[in-house]
C-alpha positions as CSV (number, residue, x, y, z in Angstrom):
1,X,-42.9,-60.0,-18.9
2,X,-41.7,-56.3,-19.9
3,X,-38.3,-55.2,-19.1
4,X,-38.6,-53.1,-16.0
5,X,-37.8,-49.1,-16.4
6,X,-35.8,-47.1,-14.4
7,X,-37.9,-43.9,-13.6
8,X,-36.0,-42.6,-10.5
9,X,-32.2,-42.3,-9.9
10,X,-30.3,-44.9,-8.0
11,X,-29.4,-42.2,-5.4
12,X,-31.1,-38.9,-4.5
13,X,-28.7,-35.8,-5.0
14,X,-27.5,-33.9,-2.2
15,X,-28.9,-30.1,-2.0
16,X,-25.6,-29.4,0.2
17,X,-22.4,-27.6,-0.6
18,X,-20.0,-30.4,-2.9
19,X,-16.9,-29.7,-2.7
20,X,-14.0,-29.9,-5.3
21,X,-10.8,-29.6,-4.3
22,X,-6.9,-29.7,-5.4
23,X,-4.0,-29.8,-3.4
24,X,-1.8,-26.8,-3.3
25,X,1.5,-27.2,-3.2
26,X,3.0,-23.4,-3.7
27,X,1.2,-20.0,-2.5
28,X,-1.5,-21.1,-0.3
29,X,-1.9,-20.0,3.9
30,X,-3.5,-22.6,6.5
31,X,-6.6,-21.1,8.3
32,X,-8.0,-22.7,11.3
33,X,-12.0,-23.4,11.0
34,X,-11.9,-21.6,14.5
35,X,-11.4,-18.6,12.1
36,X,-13.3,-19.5,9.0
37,X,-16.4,-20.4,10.8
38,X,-16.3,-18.1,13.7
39,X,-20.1,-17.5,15.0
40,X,-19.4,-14.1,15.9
41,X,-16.9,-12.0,13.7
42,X,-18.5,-10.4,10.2
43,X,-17.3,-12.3,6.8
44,X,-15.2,-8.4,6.1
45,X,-13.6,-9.4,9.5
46,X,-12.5,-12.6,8.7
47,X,-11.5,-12.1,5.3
48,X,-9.3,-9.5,6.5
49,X,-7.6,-11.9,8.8
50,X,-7.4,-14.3,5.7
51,X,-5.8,-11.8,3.9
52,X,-3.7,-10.7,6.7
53,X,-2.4,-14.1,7.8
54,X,-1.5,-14.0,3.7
55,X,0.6,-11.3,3.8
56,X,4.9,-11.6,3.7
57,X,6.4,-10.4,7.3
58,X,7.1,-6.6,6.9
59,X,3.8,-5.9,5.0
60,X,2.1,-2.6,6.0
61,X,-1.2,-3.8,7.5
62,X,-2.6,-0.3,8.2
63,X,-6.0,1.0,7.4
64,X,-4.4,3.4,4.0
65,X,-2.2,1.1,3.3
66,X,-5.3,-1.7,3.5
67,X,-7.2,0.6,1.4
68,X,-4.9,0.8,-1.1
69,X,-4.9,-2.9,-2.3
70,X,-8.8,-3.9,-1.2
71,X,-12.2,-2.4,-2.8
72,X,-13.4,-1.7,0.7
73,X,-14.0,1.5,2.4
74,X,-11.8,2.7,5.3
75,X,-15.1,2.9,7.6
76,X,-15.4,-1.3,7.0
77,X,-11.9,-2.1,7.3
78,X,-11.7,-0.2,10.1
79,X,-14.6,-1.9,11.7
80,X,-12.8,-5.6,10.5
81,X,-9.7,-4.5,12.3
82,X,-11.5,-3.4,15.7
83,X,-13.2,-7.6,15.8
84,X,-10.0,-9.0,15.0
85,X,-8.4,-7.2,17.9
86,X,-11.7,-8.1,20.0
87,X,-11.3,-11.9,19.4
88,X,-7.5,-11.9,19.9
89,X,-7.0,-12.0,16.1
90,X,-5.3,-9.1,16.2
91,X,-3.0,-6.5,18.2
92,X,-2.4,-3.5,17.7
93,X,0.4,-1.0,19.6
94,X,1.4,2.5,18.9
95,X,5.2,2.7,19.6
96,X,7.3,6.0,19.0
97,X,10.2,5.5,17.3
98,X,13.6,6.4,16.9
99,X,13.0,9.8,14.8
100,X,10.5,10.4,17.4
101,X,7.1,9.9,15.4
102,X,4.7,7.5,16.5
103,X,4.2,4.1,15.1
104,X,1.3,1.3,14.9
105,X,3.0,-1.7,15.4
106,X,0.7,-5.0,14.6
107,X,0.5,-8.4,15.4
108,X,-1.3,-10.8,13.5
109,X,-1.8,-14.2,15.6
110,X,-3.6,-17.1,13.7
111,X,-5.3,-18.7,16.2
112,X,-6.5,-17.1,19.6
113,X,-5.1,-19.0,22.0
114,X,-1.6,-17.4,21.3
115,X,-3.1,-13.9,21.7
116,X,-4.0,-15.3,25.5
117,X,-0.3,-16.0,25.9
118,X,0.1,-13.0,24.8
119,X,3.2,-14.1,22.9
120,X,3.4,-15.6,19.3
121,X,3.9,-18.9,19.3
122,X,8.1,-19.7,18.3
123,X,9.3,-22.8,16.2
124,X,11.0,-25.3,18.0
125,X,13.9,-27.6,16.6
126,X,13.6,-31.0,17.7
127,X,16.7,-32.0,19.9
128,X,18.7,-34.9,17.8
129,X,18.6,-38.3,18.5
130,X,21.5,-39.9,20.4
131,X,23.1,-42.2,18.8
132,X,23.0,-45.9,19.8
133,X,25.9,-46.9,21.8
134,X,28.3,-49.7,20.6
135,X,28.4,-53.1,21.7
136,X,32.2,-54.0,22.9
137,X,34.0,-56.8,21.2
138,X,34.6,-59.8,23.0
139,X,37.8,-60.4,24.7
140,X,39.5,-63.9,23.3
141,X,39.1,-66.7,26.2
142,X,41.5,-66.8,28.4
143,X,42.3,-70.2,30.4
144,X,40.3,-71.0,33.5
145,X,42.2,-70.5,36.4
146,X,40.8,-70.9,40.5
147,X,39.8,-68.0,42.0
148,X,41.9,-66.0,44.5
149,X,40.0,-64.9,46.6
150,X,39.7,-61.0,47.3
151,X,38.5,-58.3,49.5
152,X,34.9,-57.5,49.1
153,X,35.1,-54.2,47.2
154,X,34.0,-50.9,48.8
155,X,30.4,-49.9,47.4
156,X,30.4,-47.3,45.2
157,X,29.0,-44.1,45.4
158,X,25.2,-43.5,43.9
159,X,25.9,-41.2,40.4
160,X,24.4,-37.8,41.1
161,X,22.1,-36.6,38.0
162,X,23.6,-34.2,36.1
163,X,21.6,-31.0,35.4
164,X,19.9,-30.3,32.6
165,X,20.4,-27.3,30.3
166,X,17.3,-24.9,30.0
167,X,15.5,-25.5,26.7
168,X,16.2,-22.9,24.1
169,X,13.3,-20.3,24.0
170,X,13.3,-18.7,20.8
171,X,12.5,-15.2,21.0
172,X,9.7,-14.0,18.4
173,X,10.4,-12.2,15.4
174,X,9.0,-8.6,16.0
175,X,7.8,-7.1,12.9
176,X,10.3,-3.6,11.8
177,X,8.6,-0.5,12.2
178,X,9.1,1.3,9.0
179,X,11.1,4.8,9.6
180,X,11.9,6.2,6.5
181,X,9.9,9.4,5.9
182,X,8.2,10.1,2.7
183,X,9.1,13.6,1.1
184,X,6.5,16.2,1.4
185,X,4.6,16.7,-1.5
186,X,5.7,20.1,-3.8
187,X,3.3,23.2,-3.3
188,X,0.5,23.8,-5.3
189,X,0.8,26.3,-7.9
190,X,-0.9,29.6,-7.0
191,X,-1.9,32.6,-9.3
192,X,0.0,36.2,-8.9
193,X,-2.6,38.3,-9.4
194,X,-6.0,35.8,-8.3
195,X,-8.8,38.5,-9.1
196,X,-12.3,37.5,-8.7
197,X,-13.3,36.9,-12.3
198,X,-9.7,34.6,-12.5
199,X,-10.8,32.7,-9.4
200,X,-14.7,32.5,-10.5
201,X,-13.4,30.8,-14.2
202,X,-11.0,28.2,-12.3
203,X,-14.2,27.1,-10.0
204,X,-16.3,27.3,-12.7
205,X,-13.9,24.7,-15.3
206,X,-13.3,22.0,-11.9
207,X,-16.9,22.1,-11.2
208,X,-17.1,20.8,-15.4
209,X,-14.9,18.2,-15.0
210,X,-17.9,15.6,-14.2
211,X,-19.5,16.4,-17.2
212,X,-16.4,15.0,-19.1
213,X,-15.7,12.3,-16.5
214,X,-18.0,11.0,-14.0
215,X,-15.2,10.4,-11.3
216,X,-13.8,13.7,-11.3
217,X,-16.9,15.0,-9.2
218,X,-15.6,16.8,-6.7
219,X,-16.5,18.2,-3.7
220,X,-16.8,22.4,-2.4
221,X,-13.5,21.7,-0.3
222,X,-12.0,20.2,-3.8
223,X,-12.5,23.3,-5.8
224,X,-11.7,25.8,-2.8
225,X,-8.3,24.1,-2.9
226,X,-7.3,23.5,-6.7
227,X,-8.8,26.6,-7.8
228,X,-5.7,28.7,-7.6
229,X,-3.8,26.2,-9.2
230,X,-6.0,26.4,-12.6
231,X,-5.6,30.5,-11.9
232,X,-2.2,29.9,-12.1
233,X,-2.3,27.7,-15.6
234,X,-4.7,30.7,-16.9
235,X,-2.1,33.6,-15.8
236,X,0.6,31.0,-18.1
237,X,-1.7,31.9,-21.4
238,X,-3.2,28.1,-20.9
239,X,-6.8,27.9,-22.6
240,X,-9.6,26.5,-20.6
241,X,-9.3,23.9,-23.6
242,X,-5.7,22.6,-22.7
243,X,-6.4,22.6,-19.1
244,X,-9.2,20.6,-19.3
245,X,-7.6,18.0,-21.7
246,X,-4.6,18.0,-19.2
247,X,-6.2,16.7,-16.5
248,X,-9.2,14.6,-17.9
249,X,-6.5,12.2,-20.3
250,X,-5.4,8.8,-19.4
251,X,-7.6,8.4,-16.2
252,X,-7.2,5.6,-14.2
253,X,-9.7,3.1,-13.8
254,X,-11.1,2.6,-10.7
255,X,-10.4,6.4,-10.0
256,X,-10.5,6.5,-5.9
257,X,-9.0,9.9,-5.2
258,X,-10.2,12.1,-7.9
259,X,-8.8,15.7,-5.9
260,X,-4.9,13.9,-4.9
261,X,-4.8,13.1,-9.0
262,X,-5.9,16.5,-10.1
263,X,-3.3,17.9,-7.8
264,X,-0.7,16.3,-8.9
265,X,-1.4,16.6,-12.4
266,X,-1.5,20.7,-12.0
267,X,1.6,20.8,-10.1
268,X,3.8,18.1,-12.3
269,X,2.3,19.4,-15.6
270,X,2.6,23.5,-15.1
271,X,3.6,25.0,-18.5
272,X,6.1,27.3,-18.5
273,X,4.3,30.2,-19.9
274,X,5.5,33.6,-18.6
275,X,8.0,31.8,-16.5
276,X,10.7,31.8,-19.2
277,X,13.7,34.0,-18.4
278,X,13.1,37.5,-20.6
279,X,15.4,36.9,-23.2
280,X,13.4,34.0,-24.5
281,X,10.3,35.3,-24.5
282,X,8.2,36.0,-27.6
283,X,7.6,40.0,-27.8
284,X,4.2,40.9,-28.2
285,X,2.4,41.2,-31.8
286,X,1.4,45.1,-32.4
287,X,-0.9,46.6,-35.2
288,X,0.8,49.5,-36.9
289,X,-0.2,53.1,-36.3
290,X,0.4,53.8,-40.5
291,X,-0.5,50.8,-42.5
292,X,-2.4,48.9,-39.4
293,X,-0.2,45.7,-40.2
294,X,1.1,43.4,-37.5
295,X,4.0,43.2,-36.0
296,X,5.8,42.2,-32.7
297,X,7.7,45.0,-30.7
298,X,7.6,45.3,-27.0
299,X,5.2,48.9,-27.5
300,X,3.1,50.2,-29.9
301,X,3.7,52.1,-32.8
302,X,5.3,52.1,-36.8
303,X,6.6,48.8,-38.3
304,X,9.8,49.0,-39.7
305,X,9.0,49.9,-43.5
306,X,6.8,52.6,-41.8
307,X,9.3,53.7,-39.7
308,X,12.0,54.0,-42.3
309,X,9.4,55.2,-44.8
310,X,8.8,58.0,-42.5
311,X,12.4,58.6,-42.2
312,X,13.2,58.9,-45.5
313,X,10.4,61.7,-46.0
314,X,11.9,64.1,-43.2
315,X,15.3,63.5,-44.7
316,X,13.5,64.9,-48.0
């Protein structure tokens, strides 16, 4: 007889999810299926809470800030924050502070039953143990003697239960609103003299920007607004060239707010220009009215062997 030969494996293969796991031991959050498998709340509106629950106490949790450190738009965060609060995820309060401005204060609750409570749920310490009482050592014996007999003692009175201390609540850990206010940003730069054909250049150089980097597209609103700032670079004897190479070097990658960089960049990189005090300031280069040769002199007219030349003949 032939030896037999195995065509099929011993066991068909599973067409499910396998999974492979390790066991974390640093860095990791615990997040209830409730949450991971919810039948109603979006996978952006759970990963948010993921992320959320992730985050050290203090963290600002707000749709910029959120914006910031995710790839998602504000319109979809946004939408992620208004299920969480729908499914008790989430809670969101606008307090006003002590400088007076208003505040969103948020509370992040991993499991919805505490947002029912309407309470975060504390940490309790476990009461200690008593400890186990002593067992008394026995007295030597003493002889045996015949009892006297005594008066039947008086019964005593029942012990009356002491009362029990409350049970420590501990109170929940509110999260600080932040009060420190940022600085305002500086102004933008703006030209002295912004005649038409100054303004029309400055549109016309933002509105080229895309063509040397695809992110810096910007919008009519965009141009309206930086446009007297470039004026203001041309008025400073800057070349379209220089301009341009200020503020398309060293982009960053991804690029998210094209018009806050290029604003920042025209105010923080302003040349000085005609700005500089007159006595450092480079006097203007003049052709001469006799020999037509150059030279600098704050008006038209002779150069100085011209001059003296000229001089010298009326002396004669």
């Amino acid at each position: 007889m032939d030896t037999p030969q195995i065509i099929a494996p011993s066991h068909a293969l599973s067409a499910g999810v396998v999974h492979v796991n390790l066991r974390h031991t640093t860095g990791f959050t615990i997040v209830g299926n409730h949450l991971s498998q919810h039948d109603e709340l979006s996978l952006a509106a759970r990963g948010l809470a993921v992320h959320i629950q992730s985050l050290p106490p203090g963290a600002r949790v707000g749709i910029k800030a959120l914006v910031e450190r995710l790839p998602d738009s504000e319109h979809r965060i946004a939408a992620a924050l208004r299920e969480l609060e729908e499914f008790g995820y989430l809670k969101r309060t606008r307090q006003r502070g002590r400088d007076g401005r208003v505040h969103t204060r948020t509370v992040s609750y991993n499991h919805p039953d505490a947002a029912s409570l309407g309470k975060e749920q504390p940490r309790r310490n476990p009461a200690p143990a008593p400890a186990p009482a002593m067992a008394p050592t026995p007295a030597p014996a003493a002889p045996v003697q015949p009892p006297a007999p005594a008066p039947a003692p008086a019964p005593a009175p029942a012990p009356q239960p002491q009362p029990q201390p409350p049970a420590e609540v501990i109170a929940p850990r509110l999260v600080p609103v932040p009060t420190a206010q940022k600085p305002p940003p500086p102004p933008l730069p703006a030209p002295r003299n912004p005649t038409p054909q100054l303004m029309h250049a400055a549109a016309a150089l933002l509105t080229g920007l895309r063509q040397q980097a695809a992110q810096l597209t910007l919008t009519e609103a965009d141009i309206a607004f930086l446009a007297p700032a470039v004026a203001a670079w041309f008025e400073r004897d800057a070349s379209p060239a220089s301009v341009r190479h200020s503020l398309t070097a060293d982009l960053p990658h991804p690029l998210r707010f094209p018009a806050k960089l290029l604003r920042h960049r025209l105010t923080a990189l302003l040349p000085s220009g005609r700005t500089l005090p007159a006595a450092f300031r480079a006097e203007p280069l003049q052709n001469c009215d006799g020999c037509d040769r150059a030279f600098r002199a704050p008006e038209p007219g002779h150069c100085g062997e011209c001059a003296a030349f000229g001089s010298r003949s009326v002396s004669a």
